[in-house]
C-alpha positions in Angstrom: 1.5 28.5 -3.2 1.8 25.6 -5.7 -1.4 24.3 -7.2 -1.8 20.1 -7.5 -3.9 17.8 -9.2 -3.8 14.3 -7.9 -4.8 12.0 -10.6 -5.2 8.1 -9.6 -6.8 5.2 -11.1 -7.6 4.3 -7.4 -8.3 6.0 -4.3 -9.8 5.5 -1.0 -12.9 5.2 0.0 -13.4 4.2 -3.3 -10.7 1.2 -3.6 -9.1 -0.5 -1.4 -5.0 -1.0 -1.7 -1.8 0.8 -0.4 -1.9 2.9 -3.6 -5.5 4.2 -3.2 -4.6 4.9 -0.1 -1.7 6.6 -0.2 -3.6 8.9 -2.7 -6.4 9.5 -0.5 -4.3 10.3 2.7 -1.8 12.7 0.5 -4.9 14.8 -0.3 -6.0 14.8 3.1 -2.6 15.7 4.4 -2.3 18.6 1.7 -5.8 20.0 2.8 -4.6 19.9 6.2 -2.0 22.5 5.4 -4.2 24.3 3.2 -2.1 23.3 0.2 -5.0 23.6 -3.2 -5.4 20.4 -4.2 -7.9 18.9 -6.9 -8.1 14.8 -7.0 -9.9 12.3 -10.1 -10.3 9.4 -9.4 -13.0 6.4 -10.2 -15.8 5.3 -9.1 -15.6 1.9 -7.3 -16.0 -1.9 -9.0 -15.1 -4.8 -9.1 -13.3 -7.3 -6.2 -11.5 -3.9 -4.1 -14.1 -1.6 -5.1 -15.5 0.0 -1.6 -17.7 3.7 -1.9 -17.8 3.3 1.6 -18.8 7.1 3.4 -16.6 8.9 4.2 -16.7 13.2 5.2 -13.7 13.9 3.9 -14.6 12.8 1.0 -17.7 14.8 1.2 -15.7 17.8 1.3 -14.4 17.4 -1.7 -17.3 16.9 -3.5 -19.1 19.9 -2.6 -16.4 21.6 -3.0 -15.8 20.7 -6.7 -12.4 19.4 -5.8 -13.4 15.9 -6.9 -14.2 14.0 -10.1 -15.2 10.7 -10.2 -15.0 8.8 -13.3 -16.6 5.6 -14.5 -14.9 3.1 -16.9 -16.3 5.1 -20.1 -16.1 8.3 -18.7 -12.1 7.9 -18.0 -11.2 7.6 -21.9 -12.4 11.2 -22.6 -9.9 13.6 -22.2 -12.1 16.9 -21.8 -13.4 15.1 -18.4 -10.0 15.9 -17.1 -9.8 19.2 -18.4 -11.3 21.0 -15.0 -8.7 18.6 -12.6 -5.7 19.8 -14.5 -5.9 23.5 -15.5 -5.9 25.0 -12.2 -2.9 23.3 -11.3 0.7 24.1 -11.0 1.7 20.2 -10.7 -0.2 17.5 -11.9 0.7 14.3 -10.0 -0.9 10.9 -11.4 0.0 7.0 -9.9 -1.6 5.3 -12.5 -1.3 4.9 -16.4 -4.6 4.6 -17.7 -6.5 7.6 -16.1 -2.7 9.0 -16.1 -2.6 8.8 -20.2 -5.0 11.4 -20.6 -4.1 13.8 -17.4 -0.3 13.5 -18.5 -0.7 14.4 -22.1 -2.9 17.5 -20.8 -0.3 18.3 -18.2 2.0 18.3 -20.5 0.1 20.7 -23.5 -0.6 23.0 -21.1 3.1 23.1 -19.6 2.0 21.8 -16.2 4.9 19.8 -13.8 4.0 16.2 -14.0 5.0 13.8 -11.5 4.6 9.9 -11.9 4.5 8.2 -9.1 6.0 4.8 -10.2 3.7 2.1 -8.3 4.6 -0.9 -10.0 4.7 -2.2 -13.5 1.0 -2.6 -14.8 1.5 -5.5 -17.3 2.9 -7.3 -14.8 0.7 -7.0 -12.5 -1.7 -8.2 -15.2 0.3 -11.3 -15.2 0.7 -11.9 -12.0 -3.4 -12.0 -11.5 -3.3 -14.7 -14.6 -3.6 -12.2 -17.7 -2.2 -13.8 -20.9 -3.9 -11.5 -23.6 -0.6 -10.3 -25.6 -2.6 -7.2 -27.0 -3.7 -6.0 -23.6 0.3 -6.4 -21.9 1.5 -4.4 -24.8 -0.7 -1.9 -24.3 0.0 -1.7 -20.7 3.7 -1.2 -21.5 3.1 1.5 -24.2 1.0 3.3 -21.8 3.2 3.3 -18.8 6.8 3.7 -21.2 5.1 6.9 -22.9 3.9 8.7 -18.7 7.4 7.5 -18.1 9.0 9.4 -20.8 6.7 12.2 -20.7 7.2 12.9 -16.3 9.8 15.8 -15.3 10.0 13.8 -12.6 9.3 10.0 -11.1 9.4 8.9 -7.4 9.4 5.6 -5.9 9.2 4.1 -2.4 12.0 1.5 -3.4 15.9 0.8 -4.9 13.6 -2.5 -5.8 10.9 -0.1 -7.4 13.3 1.4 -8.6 15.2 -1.2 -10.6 11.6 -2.5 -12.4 11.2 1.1 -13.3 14.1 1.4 -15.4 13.8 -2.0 -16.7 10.6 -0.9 -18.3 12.0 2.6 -19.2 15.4 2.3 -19.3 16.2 6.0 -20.3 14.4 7.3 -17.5 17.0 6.7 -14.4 18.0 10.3 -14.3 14.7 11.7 -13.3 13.7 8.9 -10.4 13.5 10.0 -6.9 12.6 7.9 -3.8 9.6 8.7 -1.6 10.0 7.4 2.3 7.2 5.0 3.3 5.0 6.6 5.5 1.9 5.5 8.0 -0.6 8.4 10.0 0.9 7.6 13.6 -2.6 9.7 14.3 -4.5 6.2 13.7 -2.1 3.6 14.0 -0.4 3.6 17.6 0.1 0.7 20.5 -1.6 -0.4 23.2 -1.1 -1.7 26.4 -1.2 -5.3 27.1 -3.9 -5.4 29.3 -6.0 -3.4 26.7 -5.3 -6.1 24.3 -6.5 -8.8 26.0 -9.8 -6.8 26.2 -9.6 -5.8 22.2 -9.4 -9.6 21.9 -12.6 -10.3 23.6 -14.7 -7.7 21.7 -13.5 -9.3 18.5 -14.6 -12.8 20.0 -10.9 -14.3 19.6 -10.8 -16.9 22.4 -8.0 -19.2 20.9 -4.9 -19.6 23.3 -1.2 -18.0 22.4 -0.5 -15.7 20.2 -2.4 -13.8 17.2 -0.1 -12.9 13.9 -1.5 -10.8 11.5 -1.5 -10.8 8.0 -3.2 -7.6 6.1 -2.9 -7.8 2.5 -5.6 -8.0 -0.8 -6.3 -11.2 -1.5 -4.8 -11.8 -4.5 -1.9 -13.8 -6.3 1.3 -11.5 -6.1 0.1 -10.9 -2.1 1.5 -14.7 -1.1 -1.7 -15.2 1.4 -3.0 -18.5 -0.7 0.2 -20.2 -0.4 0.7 -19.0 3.4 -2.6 -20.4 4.5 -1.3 -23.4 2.9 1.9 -24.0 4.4 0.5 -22.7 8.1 -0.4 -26.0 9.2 3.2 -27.1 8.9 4.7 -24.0 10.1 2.4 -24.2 13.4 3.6 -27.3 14.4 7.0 -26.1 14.7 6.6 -23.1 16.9 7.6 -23.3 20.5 4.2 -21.2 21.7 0.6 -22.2 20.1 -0.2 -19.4 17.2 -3.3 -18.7 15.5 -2.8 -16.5 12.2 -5.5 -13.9 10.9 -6.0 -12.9 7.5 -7.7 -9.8 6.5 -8.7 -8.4 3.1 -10.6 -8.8 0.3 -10.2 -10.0 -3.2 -10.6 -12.7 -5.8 -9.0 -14.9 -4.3 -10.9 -15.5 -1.1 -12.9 -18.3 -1.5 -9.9 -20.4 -2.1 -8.2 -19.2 0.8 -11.3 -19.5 3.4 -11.2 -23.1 1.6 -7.4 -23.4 2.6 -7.7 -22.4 6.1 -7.4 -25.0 8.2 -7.2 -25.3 12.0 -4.9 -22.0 13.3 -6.8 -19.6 10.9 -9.0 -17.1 11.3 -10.3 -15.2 7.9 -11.7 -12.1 9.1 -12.8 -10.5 5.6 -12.4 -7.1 4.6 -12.2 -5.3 8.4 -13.6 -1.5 8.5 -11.2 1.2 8.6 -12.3 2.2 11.9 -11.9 -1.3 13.2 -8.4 -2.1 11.3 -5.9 -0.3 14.3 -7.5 -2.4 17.3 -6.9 -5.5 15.1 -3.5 -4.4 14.8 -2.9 -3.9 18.3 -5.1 -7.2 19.0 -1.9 -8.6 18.1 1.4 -10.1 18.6 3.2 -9.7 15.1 2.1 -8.9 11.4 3.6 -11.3 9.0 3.5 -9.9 5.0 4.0 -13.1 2.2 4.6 -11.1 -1.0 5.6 -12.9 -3.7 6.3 -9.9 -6.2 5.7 -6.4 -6.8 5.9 -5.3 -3.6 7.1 -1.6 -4.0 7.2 -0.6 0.1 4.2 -2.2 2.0 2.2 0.1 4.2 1.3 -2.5 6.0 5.0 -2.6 7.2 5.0 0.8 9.0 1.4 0.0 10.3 2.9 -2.5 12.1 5.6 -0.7 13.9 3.6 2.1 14.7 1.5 -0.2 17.0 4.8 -1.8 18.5 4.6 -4.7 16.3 7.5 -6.7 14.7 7.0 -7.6 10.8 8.0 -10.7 9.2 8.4 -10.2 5.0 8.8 -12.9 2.6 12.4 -12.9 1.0 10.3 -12.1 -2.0 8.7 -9.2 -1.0 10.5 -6.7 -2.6 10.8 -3.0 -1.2 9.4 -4.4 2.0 12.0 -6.7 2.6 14.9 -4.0 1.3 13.2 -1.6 4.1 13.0 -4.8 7.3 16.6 -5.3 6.2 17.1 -2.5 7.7 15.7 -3.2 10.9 16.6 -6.3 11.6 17.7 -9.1 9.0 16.3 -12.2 10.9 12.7 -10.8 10.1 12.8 -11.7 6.7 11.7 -15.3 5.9 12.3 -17.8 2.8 9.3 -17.6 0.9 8.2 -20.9 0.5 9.6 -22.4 3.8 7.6 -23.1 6.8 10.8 -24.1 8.6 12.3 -20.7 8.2 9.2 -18.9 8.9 8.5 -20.9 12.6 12.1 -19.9 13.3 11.5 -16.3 12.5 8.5 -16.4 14.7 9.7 -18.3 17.7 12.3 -15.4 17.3 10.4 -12.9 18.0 8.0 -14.9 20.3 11.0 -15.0 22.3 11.9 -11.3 22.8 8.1 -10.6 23.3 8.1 -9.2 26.3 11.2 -7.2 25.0 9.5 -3.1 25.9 12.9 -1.9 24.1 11.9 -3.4 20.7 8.4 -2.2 20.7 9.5 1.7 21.2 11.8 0.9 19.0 9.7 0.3 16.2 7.5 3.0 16.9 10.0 5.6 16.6 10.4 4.1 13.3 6.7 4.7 12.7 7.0 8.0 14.1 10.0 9.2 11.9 7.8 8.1 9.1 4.7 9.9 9.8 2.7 11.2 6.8 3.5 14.4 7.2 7.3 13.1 6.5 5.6 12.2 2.4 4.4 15.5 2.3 7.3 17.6 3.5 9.0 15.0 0.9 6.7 15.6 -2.3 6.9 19.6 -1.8 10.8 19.3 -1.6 11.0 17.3 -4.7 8.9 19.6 -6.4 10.5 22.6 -5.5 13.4 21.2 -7.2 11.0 20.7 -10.5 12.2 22.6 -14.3 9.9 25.7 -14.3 7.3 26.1 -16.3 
């Protein structure tokens, strides 16, 4: 049976994100098939750093299946040395603890996989980063794990196209991933059970409760959306309160921003995240770039929940277009966005649409990504 490595800048319960995530859950899905699997990852900092508990976690550690790296200890290439020579496949998502655990892949004729999460120097930009030195080494790093991968996979055609834009020789050897969600944690609820989810979190506004579930940071669009809420609100046909979770360096400004209609909840605990979901009426996702899928997307349906996307919002919006078209908004208009709502307010009590959307969910269950990554890399050059 294939051997993997799993090399991320970022995973949970360390970080918090839809990449870190999508790492952790990938080698919790792989030990649940008793696939060998080794992970690195670091230690948490900074605004979305978490360490929260976590047993699964545990495991790993005591099993020697884990490394955990601090900012020094991730530029020294013998601390990768253990994570990547039992492997077969060496799969990394990010290029800076990538660099090192591609280039060892590589010497020792490993399979590497890069899974292709974004563009790194701009996602420096888009948090305000203006240091020419530091976006030029982001793009070196990330051309050379492009260049150097048998094989790339994306969740997008938008991913995609910013993927060869930075690499443009690499087309050939891109592969899309399908979005996935664990339909294990994330399923619906019955309205009567909502009602009473509402009253343990203490939400006793009137109407409905939209969602918004993102990091709290620039490319995410949450700033602008608390912003032009006020004006959106006073256009829907039903009264609306929307609630914004996450963390991040932008927070202050938004709790700031939040007017009447808005409920910042903070960073919400894993275990408490689903019954927010199904607290409910819609989830509503502002992207303003870089947006390579959106779990938050497939969350949502799996608890019977439309999802509005910004027309901005990248892979998310390619996938809602899918869906249905009229759940994609105009980015900066408050006008379009209250008609997107009142659309859906007015098919709420539609039970088609909700199963629906869960057998959406459901033919996207994480076990879907992994059936997906061990296809793809049976079809790997062998070493």
């Amino acid at each position: 049976m294939t051997r993997w490595a799993i090399i991320g800048d970022f995973s949970h319960p360390n970080y918090l994100g839809g990449a870190a995530r999508h790492v952790y859950d990938l080698a919790r899905e792989f030990r649940r098939r008793g696939i060998e699997c080794c992970l690195a990852t670091r230690r948490p900092d900074g605004f979305y750093g978490l360490g929260i508990k976590d047993k699964f976690w545990e495991q790993l550690k005591a099993e020697g299946r884990l490394a955990e790296f601090g900012k020094t200890e991730m530029m020294l290439p013998w601390r990768y040395w253990k994570t990547v020579r039992g492997a077969d496949v060496v799969n990394v998502h990010h290029p800076i603890m990538g660099f090192w655990g591609g280039l060892l892949a590589k010497a020792m004729g490993k399979a590497l996989i890069y899974n292709f999460h974004g563009p790194l120097c701009e996602e420096y930009r888009a948090k305000g980063g203006r240091n020419f030195l530091v976006i030029w080494m982001y793009r070196w790093l990330q051309n050379l794990l492009l260049r150097l991968a048998d094989a790339i996979w994306v969740h997008s055609d938008y991913m995609r196209g910013l993927c060869c834009r930075l690499c443009q020789s690499c087309g050939g050897k891109i592969r899309q991933l399908p979005g996935y969600v664990d339909v294990r944690r994330y399923h619906p609820t019955r309205k009567d059970a909502r009602r009473s989810i509402r009253q343990r979190l203490g939400w006793r506004e009137d109407g409905s409760f939209i969602l918004t579930c993102r990091r709290l940071t620039p490319r995410t669009g949450v700033l602008e959306l608390a912003r032009m809420w006020p004006e959106t609100v006073q256009r829907l046909a039903k009264p609306a309160t929307l609630v914004i979770c996450g963390r991040g360096e932008l927070e202050p400004e938004i709790r700031r921003a939040a007017g009447e209609g808005v409920k910042v909840m903070g960073y919400v605990e894993e275990e408490l995240l689903p019954d927010v979901y199904r607290a409910c009426d819609m989830c509503l996702l502002p992207s303003r770039e870089l947006e390579g899928f959106g779990l938050v997307v497939l969350e949502g349906f799996a608890c019977g929940l439309p999802v509005l996307v910004s027309s901005l919002s990248g892979g998310a919006a390619e996938f809602v277009r899918t869906i249905n078209p009229a759940w994609i908004y105009d980015t900066d208009d408050p006008r379009d966005l209250a008609r997107a709502i009142n659309g859906v307010l007015a098919a709420q009590n539609d039970g088609l649409t909700e199963r629906g959307l869960v057998d959406v969910a459901t033919a996207h269950d994480l076990s879907r990504l992994a059936d997906a990554y061990l296809e793809l890399a049976d079809v790997l050059p062998k070493k």
